[in-house]
C-alpha positions in Angstrom: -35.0 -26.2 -4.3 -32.0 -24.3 -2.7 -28.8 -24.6 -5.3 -26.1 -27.0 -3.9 -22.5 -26.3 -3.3 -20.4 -26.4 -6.3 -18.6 -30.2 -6.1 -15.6 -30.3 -4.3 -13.1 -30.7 -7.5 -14.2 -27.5 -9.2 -13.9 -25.2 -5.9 -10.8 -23.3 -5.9 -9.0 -24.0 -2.8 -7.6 -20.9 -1.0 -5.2 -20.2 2.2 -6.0 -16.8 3.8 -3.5 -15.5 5.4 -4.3 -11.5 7.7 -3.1 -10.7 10.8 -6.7 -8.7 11.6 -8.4 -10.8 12.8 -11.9 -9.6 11.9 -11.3 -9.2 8.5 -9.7 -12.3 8.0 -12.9 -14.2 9.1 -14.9 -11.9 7.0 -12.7 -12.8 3.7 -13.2 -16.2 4.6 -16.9 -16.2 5.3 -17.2 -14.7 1.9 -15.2 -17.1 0.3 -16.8 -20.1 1.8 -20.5 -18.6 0.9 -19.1 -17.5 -2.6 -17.9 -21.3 -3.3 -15.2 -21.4 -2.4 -13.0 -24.0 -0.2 -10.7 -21.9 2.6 -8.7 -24.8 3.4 -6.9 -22.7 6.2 -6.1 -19.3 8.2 -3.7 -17.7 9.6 -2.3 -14.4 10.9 1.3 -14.6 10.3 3.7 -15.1 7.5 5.9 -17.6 9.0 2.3 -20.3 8.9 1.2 -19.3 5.7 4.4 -20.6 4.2 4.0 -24.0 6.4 0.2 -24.1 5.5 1.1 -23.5 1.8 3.7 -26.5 1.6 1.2 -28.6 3.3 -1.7 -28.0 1.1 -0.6 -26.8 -1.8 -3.8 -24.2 -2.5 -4.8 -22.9 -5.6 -4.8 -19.5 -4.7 -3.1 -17.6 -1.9 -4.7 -14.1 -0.3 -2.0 -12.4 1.8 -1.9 -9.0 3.6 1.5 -7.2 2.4 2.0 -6.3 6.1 2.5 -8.5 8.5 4.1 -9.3 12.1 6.5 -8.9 13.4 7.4 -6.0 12.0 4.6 -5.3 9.8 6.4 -4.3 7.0 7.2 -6.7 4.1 6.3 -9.8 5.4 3.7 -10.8 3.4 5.3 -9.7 0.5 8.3 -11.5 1.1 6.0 -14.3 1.9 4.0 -13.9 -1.5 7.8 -14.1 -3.0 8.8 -17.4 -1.4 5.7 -18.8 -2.7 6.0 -18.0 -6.3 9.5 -19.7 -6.0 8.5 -22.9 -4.4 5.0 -22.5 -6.0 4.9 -21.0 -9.1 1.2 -22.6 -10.6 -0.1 -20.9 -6.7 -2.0 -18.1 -7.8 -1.1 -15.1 -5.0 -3.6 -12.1 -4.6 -1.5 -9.5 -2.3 -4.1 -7.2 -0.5 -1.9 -3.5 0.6 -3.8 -0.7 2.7 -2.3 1.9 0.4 -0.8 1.6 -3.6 2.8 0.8 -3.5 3.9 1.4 -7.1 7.5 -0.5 -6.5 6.3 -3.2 -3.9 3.6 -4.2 -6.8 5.9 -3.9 -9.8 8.2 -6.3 -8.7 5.6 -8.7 -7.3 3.6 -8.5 -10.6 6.8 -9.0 -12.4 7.1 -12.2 -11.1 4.7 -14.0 -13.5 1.5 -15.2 -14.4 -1.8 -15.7 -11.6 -0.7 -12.9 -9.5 -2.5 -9.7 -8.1 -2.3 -6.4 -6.1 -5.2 -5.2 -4.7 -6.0 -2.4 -2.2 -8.4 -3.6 0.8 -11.3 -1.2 0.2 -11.9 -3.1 -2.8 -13.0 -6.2 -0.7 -16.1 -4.3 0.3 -17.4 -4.8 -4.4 -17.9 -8.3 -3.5 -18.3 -8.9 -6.8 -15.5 -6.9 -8.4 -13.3 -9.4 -5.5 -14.7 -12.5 -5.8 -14.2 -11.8 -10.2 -10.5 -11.1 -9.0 -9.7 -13.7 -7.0 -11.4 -16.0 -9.8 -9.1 -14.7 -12.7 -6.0 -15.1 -10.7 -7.0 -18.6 -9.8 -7.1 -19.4 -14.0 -4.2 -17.2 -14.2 -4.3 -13.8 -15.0 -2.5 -10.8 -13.8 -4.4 -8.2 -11.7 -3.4 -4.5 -10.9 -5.8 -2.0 -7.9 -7.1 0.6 -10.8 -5.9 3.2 -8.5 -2.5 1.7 -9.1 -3.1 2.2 -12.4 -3.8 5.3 -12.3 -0.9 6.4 -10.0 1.7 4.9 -12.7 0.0 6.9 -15.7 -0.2 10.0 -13.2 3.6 9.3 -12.5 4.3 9.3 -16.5 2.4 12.1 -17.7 5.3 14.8 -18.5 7.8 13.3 -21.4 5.9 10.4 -21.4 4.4 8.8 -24.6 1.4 7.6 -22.9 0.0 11.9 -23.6 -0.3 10.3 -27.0 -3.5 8.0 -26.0 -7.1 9.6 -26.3 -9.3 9.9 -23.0 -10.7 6.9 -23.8 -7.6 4.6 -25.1 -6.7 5.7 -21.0 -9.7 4.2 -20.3 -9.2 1.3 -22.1 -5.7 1.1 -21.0 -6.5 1.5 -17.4 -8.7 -1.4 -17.5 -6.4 -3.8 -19.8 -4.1 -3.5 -16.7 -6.2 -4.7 -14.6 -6.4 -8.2 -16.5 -9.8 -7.4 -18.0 -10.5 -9.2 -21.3 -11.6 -6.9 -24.3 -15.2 -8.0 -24.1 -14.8 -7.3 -20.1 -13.8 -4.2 -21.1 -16.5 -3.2 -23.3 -19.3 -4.1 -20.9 -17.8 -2.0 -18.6 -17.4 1.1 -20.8 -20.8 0.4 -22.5 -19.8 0.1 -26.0 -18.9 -3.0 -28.4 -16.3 -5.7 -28.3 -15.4 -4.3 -31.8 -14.9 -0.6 -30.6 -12.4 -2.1 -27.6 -10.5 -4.0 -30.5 -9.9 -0.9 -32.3 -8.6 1.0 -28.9 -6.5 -1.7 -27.8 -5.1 -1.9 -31.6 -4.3 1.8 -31.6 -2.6 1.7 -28.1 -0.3 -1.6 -28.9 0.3 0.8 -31.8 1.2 4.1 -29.8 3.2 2.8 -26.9 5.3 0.2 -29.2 3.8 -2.7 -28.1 3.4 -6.3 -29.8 -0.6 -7.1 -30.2 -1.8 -10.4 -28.6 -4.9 -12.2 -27.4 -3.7 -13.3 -24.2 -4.5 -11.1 -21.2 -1.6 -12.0 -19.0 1.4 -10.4 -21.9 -1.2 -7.7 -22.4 -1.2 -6.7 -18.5 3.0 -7.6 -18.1 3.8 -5.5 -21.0 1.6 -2.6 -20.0 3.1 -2.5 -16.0 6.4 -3.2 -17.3 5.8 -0.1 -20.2 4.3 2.3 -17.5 7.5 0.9 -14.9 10.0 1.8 -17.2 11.6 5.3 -16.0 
């Protein structure tokens, strides 16, 4: 027998809002075959904000660029609706990592993300993303990551952390928890603890369970100048 939708109630409800049109419809087939509920689409900023204080979606997906000018309307977009919307989760998709654009938008709060577009094509990896945002984690494009420690490396205190608390640190910023994290790097959940002890530990930072603080105090740390 062929598995049923997921009821209605437990779908999360999304707006999609890209001005490429192609894409957009291939995010949204995605969605819709991943179980999700695209409630609507659009291609410019000034709709997105309309659709989003008509529906009131759980999550929003938003190019960074967008007409008119193709600059920072998206972003400014993704800014009005944490305002108006704070419990909308907002997953801002960029071509290429821009460090200050995604500081300030992940500075913003909890259920947010920044994500680069070639990472739509790991379906799974996307559809994992847009799912923690949704319960409300924070999410950081590794290669965002890895530009902000590259950025910090001379005077910085993160050339105290081992190859491997890097690792770990890399993938803590992108909202992963620590048994996430030690499926990805093959070892125990133990073995994580210890790293993530030891780098709370180097870089000054208080210790805590919840992913969220974990990813806001390591962006703001690696922000800090």
């Amino acid at each position: 027998m062929a598995e049923s939708d997921p009821p209605a109630k437990t779908r999360i409800r999304v707006v999609l809002a890209e001005d490429d049109v192609l894409l957009r419809e291939g995010v949204a087939s995605l969605l819709t075959r991943s179980g999700f509920d695209v409630l609507e689409q659009t291609g410019d900023a000034t709709t997105l904000l309309e659709l989003v204080r008509e529906r009131t979606p759980d999550l929003v997906v938003v190019d960074i660029r967008m007409p008119p000018t193709h600059t920072t309307e998206g972003l400014d977009a993704a800014r009005e609706i944490r305002e108006e919307f704070p419990e909308v989760g907002i997953l801002v998709l960029s071509a290429h990592a821009d460090v200050e654009h995604a500081m300030e938008l992940l500075a913003s709060g909890r259920g947010i993300g920044y994500l680069l577009k070639s990472r739509i094509t790991d379906v799974d990896d996307f559809i994992d993303t847009l799912q923690r945002i949704a319960a409300g984690a924070s999410v950081v494009d590794p290669a965002l990551v890895q530009e902000l420690v590259s950025a910090r490396r001379r005077n910085d205190p993160l050339a105290a952390l081992s190859a491997r608390e890097r690792e770990v640190l890399a993938l803590m910023a992108e909202g992963r928890s620590n048994a996430g994290i030690a499926r990805r790097l093959w070892v125990t959940e133990g073995t994580v603890e210890k790293h993530v002890r030891s780098i709370l530990t180097k870089l000054n930072l208080p210790e805590t369970g919840d992913d969220h603080r974990r990813v806001l105090a390591v962006v703001t740390f690696l922000e800090a100048r």
